[in-house]
Jmol script that loads the backbone (N, CA, C; Angstrom):
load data "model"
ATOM      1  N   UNK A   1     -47.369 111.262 -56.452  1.00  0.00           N
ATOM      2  CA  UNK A   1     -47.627 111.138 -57.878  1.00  0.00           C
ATOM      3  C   UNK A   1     -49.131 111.334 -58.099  1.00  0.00           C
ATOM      4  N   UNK A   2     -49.554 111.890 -59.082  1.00  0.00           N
ATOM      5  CA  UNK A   2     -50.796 112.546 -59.543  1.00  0.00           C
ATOM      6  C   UNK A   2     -51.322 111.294 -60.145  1.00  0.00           C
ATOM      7  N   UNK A   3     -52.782 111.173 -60.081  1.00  0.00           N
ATOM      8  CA  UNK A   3     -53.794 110.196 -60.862  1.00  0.00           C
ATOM      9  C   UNK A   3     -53.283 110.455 -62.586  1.00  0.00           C
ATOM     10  N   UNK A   4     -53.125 111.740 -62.701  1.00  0.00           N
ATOM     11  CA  UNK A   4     -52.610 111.236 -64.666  1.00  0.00           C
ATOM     12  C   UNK A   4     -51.665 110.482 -64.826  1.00  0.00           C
ATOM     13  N   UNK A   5     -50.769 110.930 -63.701  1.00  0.00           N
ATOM     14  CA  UNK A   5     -49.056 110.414 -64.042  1.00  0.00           C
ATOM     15  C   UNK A   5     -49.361 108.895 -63.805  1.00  0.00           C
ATOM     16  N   UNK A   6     -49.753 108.388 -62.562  1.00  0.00           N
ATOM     17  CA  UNK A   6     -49.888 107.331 -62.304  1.00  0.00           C
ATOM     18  C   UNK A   6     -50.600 106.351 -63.320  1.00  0.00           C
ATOM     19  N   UNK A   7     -51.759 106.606 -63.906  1.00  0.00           N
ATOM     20  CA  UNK A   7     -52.297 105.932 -65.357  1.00  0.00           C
ATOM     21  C   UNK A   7     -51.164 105.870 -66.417  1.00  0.00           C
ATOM     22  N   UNK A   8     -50.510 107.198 -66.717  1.00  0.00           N
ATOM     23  CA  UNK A   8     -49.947 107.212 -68.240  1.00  0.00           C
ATOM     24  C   UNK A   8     -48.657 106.377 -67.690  1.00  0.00           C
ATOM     25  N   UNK A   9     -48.234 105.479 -66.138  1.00  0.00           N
ATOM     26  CA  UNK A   9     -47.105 104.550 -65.819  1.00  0.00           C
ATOM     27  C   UNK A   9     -48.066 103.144 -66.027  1.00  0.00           C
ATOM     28  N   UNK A  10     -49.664 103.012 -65.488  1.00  0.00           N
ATOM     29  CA  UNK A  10     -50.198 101.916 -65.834  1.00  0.00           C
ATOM     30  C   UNK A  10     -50.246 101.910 -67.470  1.00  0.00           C
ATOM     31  N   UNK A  11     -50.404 102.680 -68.318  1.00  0.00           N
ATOM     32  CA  UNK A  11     -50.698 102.361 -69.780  1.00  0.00           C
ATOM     33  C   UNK A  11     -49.648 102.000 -70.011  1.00  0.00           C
ATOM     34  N   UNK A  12     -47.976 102.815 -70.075  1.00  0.00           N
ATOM     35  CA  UNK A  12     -47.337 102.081 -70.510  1.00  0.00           C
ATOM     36  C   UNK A  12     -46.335 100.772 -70.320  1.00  0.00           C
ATOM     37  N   UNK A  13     -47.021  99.787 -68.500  1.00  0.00           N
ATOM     38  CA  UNK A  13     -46.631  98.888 -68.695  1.00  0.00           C
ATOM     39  C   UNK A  13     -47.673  98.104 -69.256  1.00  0.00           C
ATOM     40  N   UNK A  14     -48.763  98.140 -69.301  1.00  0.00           N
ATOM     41  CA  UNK A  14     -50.035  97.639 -70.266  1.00  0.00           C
ATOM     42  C   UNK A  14     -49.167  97.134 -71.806  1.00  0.00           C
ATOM     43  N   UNK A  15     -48.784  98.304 -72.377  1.00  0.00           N
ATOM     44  CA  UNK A  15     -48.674  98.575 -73.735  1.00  0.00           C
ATOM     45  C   UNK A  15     -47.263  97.706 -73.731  1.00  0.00           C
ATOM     46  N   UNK A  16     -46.085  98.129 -73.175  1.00  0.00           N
ATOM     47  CA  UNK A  16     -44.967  97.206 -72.827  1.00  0.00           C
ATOM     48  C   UNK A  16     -45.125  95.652 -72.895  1.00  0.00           C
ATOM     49  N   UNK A  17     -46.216  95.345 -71.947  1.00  0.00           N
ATOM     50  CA  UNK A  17     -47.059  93.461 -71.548  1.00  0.00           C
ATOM     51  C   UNK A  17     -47.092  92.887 -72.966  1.00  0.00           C
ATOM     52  N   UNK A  18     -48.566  93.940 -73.525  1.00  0.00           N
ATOM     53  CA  UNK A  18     -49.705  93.495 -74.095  1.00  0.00           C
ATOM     54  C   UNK A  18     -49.157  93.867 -75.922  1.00  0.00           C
ATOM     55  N   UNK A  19     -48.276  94.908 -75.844  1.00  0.00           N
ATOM     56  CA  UNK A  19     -47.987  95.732 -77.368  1.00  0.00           C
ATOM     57  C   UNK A  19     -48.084  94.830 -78.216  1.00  0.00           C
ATOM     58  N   UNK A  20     -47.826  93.556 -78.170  1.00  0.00           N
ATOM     59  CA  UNK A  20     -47.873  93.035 -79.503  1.00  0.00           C
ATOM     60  C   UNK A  20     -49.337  92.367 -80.256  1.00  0.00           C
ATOM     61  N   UNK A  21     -50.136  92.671 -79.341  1.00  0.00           N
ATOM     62  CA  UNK A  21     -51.588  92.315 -79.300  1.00  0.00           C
ATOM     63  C   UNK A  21     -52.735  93.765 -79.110  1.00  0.00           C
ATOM     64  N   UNK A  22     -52.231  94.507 -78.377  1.00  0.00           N
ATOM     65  CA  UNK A  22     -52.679  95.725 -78.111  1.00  0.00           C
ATOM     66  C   UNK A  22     -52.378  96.618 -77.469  1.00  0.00           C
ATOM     67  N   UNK A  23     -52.742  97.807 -77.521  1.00  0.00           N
ATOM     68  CA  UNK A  23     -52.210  99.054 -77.267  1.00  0.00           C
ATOM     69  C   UNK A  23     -53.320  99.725 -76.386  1.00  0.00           C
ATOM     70  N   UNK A  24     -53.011 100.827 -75.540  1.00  0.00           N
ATOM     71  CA  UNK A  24     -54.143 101.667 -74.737  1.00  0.00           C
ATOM     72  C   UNK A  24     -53.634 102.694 -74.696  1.00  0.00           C
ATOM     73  N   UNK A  25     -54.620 103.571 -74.663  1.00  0.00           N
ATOM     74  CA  UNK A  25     -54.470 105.408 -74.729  1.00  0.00           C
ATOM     75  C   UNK A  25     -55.445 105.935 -73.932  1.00  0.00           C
ATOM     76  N   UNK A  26     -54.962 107.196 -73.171  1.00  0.00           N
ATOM     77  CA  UNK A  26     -56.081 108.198 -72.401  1.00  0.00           C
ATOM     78  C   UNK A  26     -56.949 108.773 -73.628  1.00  0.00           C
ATOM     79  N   UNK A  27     -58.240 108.593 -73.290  1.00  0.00           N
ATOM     80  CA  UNK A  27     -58.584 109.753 -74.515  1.00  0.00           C
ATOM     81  C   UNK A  27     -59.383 110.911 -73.677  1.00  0.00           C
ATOM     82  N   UNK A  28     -59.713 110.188 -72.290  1.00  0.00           N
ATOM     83  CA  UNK A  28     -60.367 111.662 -71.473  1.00  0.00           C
ATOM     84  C   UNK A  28     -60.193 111.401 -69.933  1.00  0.00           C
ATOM     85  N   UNK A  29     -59.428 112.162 -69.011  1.00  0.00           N
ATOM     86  CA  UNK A  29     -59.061 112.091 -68.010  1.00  0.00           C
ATOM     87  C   UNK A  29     -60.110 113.039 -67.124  1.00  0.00           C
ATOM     88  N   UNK A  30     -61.361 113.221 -66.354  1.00  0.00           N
ATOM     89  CA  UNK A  30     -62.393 113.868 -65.789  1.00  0.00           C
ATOM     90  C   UNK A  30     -62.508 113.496 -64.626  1.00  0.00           C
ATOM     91  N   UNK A  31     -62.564 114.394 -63.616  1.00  0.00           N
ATOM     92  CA  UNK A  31     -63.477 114.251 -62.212  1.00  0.00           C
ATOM     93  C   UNK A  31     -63.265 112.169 -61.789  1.00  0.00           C
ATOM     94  N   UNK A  32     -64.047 111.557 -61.799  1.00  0.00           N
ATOM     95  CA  UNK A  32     -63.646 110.429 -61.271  1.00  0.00           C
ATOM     96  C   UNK A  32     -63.970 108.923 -62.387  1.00  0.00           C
ATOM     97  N   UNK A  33     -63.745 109.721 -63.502  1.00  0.00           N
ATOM     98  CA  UNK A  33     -64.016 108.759 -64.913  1.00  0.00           C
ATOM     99  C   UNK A  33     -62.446 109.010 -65.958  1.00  0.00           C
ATOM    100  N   UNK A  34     -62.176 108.162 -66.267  1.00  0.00           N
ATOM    101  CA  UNK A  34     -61.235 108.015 -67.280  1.00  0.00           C
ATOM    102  C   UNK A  34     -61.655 106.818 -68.675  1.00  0.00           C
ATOM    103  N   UNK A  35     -61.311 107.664 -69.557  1.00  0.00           N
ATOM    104  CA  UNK A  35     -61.676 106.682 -70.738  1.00  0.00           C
ATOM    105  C   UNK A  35     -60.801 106.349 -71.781  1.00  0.00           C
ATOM    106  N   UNK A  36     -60.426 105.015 -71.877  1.00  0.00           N
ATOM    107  CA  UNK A  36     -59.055 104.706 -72.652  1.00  0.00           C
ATOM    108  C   UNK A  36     -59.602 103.742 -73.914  1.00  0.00           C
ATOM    109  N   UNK A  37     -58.849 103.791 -74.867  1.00  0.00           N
ATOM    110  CA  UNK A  37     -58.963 103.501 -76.397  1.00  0.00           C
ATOM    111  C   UNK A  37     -58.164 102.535 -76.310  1.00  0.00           C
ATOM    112  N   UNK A  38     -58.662 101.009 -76.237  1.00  0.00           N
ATOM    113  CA  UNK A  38     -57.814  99.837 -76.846  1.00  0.00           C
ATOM    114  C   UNK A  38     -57.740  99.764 -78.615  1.00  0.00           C
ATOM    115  N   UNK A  39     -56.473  99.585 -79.200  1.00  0.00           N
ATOM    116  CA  UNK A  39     -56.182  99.022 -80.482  1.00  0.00           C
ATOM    117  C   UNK A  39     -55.370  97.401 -80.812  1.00  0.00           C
ATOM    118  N   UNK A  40     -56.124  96.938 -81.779  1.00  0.00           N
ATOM    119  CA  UNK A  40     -54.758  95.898 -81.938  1.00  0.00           C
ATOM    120  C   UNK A  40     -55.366  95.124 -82.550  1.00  0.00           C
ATOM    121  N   UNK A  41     -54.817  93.369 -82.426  1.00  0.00           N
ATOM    122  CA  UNK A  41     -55.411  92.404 -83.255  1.00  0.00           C
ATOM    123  C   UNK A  41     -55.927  91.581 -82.222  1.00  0.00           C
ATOM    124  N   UNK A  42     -55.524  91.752 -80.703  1.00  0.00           N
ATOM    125  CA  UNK A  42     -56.141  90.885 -79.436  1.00  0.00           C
ATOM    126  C   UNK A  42     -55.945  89.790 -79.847  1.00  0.00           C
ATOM    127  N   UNK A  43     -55.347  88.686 -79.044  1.00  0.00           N
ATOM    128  CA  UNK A  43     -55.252  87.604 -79.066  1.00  0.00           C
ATOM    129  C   UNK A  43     -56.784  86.651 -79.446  1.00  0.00           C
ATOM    130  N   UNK A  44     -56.391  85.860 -80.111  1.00  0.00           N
ATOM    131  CA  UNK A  44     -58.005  85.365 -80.329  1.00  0.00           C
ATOM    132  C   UNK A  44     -58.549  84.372 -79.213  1.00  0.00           C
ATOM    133  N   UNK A  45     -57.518  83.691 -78.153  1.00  0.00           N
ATOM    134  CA  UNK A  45     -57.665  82.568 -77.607  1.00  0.00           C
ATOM    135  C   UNK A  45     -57.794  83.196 -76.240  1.00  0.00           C
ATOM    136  N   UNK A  46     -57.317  84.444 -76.231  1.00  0.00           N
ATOM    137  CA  UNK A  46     -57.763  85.394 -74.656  1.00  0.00           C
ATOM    138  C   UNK A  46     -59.508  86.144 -74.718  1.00  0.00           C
ATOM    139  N   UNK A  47     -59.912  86.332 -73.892  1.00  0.00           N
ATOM    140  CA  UNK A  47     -61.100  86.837 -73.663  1.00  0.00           C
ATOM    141  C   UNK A  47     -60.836  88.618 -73.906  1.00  0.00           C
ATOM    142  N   UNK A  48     -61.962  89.071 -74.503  1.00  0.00           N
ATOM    143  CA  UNK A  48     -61.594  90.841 -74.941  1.00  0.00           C
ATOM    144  C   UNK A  48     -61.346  91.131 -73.980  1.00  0.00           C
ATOM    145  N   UNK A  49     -62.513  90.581 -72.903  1.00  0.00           N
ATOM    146  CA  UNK A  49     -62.771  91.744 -71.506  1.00  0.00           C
ATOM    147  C   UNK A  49     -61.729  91.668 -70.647  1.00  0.00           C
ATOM    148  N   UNK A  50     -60.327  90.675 -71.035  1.00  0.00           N
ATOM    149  CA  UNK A  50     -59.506  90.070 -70.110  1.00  0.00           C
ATOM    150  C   UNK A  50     -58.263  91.243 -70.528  1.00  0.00           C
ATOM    151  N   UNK A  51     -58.446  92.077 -71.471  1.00  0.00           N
ATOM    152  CA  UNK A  51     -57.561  93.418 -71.912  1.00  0.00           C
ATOM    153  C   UNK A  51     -58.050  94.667 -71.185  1.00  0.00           C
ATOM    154  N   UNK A  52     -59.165  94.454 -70.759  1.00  0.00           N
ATOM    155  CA  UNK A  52     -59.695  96.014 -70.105  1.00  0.00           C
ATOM    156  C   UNK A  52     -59.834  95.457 -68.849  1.00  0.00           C
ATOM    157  N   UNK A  53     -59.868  94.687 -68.187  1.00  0.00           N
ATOM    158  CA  UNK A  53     -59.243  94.139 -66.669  1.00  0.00           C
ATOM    159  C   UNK A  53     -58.044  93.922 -65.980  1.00  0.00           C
ATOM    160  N   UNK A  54     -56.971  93.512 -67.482  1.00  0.00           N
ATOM    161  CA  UNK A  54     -55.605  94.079 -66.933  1.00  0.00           C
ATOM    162  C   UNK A  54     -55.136  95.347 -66.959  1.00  0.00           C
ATOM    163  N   UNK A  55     -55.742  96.003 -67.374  1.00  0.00           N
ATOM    164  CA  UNK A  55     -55.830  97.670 -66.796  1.00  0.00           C
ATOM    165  C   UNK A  55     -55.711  98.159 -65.117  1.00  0.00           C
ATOM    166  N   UNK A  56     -57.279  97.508 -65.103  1.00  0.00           N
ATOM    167  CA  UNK A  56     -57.680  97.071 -63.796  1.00  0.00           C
ATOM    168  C   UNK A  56     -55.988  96.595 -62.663  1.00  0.00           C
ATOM    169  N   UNK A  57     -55.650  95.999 -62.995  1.00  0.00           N
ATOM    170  CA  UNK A  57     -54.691  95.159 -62.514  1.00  0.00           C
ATOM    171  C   UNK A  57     -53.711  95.783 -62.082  1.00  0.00           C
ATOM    172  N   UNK A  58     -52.929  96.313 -63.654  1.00  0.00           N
ATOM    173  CA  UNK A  58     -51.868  97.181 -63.646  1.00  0.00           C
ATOM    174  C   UNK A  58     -51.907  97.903 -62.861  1.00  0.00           C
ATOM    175  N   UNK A  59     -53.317  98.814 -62.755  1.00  0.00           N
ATOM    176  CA  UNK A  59     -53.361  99.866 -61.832  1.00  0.00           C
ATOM    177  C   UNK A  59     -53.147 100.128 -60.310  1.00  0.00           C
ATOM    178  N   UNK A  60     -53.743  99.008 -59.426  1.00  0.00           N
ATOM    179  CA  UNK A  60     -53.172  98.077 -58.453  1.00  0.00           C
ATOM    180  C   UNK A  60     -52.008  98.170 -57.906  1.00  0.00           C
ATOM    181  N   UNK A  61     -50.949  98.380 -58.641  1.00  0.00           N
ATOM    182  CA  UNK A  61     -49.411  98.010 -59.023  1.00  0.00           C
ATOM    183  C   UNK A  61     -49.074  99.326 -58.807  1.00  0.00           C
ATOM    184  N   UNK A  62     -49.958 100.437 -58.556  1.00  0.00           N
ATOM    185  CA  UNK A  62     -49.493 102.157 -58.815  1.00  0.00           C
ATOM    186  C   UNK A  62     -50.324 102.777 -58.260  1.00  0.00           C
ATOM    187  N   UNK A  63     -51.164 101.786 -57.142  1.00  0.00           N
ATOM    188  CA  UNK A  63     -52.105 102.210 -55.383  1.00  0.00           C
ATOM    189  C   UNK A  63     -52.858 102.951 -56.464  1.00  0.00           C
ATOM    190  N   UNK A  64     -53.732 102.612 -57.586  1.00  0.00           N
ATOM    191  CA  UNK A  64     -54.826 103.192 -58.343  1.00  0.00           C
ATOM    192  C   UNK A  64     -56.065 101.946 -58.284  1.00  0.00           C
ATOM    193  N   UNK A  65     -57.169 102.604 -57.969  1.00  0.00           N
ATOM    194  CA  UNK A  65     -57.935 101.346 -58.245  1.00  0.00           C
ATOM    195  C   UNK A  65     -59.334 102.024 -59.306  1.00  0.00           C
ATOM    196  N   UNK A  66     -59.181 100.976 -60.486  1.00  0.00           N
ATOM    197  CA  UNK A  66     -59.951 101.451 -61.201  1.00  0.00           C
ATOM    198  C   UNK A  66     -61.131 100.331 -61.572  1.00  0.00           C
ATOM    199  N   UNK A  67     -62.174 100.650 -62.366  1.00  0.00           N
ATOM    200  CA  UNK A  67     -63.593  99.989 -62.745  1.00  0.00           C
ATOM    201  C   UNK A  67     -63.891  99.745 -63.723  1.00  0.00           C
ATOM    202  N   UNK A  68     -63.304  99.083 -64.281  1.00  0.00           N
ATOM    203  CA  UNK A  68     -64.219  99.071 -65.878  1.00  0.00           C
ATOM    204  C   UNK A  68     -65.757  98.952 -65.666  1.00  0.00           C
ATOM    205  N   UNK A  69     -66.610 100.301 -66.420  1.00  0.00           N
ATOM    206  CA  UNK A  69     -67.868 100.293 -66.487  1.00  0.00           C
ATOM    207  C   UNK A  69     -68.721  99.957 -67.398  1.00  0.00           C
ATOM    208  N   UNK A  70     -68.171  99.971 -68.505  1.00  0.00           N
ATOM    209  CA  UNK A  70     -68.901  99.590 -69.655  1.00  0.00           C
ATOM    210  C   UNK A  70     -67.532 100.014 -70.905  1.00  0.00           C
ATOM    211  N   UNK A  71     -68.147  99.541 -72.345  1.00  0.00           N
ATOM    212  CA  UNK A  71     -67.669  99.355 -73.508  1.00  0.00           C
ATOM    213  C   UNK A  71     -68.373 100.875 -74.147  1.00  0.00           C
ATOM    214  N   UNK A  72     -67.805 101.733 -74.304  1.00  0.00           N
ATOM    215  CA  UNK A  72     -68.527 102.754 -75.258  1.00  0.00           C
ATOM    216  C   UNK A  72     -68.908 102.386 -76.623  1.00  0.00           C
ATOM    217  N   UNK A  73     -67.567 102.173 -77.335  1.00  0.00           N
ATOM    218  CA  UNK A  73     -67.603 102.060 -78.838  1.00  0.00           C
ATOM    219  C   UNK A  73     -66.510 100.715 -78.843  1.00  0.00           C
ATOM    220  N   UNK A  74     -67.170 100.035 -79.824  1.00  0.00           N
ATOM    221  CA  UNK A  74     -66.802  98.905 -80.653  1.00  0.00           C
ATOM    222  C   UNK A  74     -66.488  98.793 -82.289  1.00  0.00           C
ATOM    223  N   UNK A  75     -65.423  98.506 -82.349  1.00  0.00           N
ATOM    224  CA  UNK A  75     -65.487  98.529 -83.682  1.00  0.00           C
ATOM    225  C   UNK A  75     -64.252  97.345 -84.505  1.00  0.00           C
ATOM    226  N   UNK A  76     -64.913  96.296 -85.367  1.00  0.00           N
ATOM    227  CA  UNK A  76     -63.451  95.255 -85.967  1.00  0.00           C
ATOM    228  C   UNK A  76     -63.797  95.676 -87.046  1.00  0.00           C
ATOM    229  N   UNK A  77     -62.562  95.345 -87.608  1.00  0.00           N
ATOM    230  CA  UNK A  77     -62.531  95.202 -89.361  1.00  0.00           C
ATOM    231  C   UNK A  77     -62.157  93.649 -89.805  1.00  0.00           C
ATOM    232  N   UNK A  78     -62.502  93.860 -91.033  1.00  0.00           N
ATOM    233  CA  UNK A  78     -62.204  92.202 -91.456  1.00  0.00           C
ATOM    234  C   UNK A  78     -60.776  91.953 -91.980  1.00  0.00           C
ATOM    235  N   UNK A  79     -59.899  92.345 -91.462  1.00  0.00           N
ATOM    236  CA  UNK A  79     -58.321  92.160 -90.735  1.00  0.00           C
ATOM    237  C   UNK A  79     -58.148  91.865 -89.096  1.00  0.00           C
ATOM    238  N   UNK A  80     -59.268  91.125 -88.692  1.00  0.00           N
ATOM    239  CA  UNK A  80     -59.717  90.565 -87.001  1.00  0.00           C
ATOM    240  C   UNK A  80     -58.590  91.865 -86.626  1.00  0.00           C
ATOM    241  N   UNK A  81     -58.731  93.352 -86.979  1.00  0.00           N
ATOM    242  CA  UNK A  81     -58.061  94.476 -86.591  1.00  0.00           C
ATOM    243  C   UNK A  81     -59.653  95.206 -85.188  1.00  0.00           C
ATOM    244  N   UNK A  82     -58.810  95.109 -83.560  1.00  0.00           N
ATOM    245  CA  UNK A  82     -60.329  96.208 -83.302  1.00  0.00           C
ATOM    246  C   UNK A  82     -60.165  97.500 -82.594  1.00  0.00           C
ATOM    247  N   UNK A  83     -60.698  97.947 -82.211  1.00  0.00           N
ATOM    248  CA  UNK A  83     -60.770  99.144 -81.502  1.00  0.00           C
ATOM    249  C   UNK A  83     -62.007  99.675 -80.971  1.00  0.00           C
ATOM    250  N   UNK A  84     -61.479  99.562 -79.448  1.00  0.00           N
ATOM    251  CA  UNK A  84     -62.638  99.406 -78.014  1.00  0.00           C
ATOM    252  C   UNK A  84     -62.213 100.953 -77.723  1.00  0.00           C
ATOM    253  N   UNK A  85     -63.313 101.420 -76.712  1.00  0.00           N
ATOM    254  CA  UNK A  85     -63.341 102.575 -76.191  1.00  0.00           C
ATOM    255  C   UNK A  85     -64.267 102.376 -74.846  1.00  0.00           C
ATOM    256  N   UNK A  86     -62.895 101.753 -74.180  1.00  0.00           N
ATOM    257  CA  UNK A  86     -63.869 101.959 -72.260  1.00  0.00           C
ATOM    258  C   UNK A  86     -63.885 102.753 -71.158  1.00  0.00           C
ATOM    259  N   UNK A  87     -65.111 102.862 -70.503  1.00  0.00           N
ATOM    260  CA  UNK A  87     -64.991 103.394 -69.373  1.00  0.00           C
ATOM    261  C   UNK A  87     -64.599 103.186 -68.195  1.00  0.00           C
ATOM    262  N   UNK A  88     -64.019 103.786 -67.525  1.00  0.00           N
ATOM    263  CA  UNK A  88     -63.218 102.961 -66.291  1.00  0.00           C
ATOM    264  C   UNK A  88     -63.595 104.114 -65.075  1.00  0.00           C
ATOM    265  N   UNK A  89     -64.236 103.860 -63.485  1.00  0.00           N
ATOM    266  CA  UNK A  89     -64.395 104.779 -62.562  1.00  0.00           C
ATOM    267  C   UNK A  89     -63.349 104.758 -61.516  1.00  0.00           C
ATOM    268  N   UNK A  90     -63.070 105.787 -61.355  1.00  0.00           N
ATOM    269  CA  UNK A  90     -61.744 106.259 -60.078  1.00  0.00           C
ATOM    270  C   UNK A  90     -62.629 106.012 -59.378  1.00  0.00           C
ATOM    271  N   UNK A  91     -62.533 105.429 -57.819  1.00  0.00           N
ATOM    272  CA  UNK A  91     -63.272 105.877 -56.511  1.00  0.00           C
ATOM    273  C   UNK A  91     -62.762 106.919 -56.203  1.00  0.00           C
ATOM    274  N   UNK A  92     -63.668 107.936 -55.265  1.00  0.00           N
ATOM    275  CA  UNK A  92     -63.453 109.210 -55.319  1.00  0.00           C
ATOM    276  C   UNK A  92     -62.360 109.307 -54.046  1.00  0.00           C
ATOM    277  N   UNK A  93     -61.795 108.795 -53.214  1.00  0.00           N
ATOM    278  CA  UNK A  93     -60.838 108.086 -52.353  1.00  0.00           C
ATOM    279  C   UNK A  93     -59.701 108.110 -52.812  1.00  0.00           C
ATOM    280  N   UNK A  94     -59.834 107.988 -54.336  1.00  0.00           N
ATOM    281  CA  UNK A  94     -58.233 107.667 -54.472  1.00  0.00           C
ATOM    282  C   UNK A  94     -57.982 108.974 -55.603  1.00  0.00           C
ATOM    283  N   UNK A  95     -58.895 109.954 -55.931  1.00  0.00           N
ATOM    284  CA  UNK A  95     -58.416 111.059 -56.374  1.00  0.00           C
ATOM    285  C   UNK A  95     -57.322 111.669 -56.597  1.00  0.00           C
ATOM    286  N   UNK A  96     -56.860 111.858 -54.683  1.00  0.00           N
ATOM    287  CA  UNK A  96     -56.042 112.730 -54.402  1.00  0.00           C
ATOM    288  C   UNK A  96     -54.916 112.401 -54.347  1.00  0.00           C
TER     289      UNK A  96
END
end "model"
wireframe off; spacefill off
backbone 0.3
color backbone group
């Protein structure tokens, strides 16, 4: 199984888990960086960063090991509605 296929099986047990709180999407699949778009209302009593680490997790689960590197874009509305945009690094090991 290919590194896309294998993510777009981690997103949608992510989205399956998490759907009623939030959602994740590929928005750029590159060389040894992938960058996925959280949406939703996030639980208020869970930690943000504890949504872009079960990524992390999931991935684990599908011999992928990934990094969250940073937060690109941030953005709430005053409907506690948000939408994250993180970076996450493949080791170059698990490419293939």
């Amino acid at each position: 199984m290919e590194v896309e296929e294998k993510l777009r099986k981690v997103l949608d047990e992510f989205n399956r888990l998490h759907g009623s709180e939030a959602s994740a999407r590929i928005l750029k699949l590159e060389g040894d960086e992938v960058i996925i778009e959280f949406e939703g209302s996030f639980c208020a009593t869970c930690g943000l960063y504890d949504y872009f680490d079960d990524i992390k997790w999931e991935a684990m689960d599908f011999g992928l090991e990934l990094e969250p590197v940073g937060v690109l874009e941030a953005e709430e509305d005053e409907f506690e509605h948000g939408r994250y945009v993180v970076r996450y690094r493949l080791p170059p090991k698990r490419l293939k």
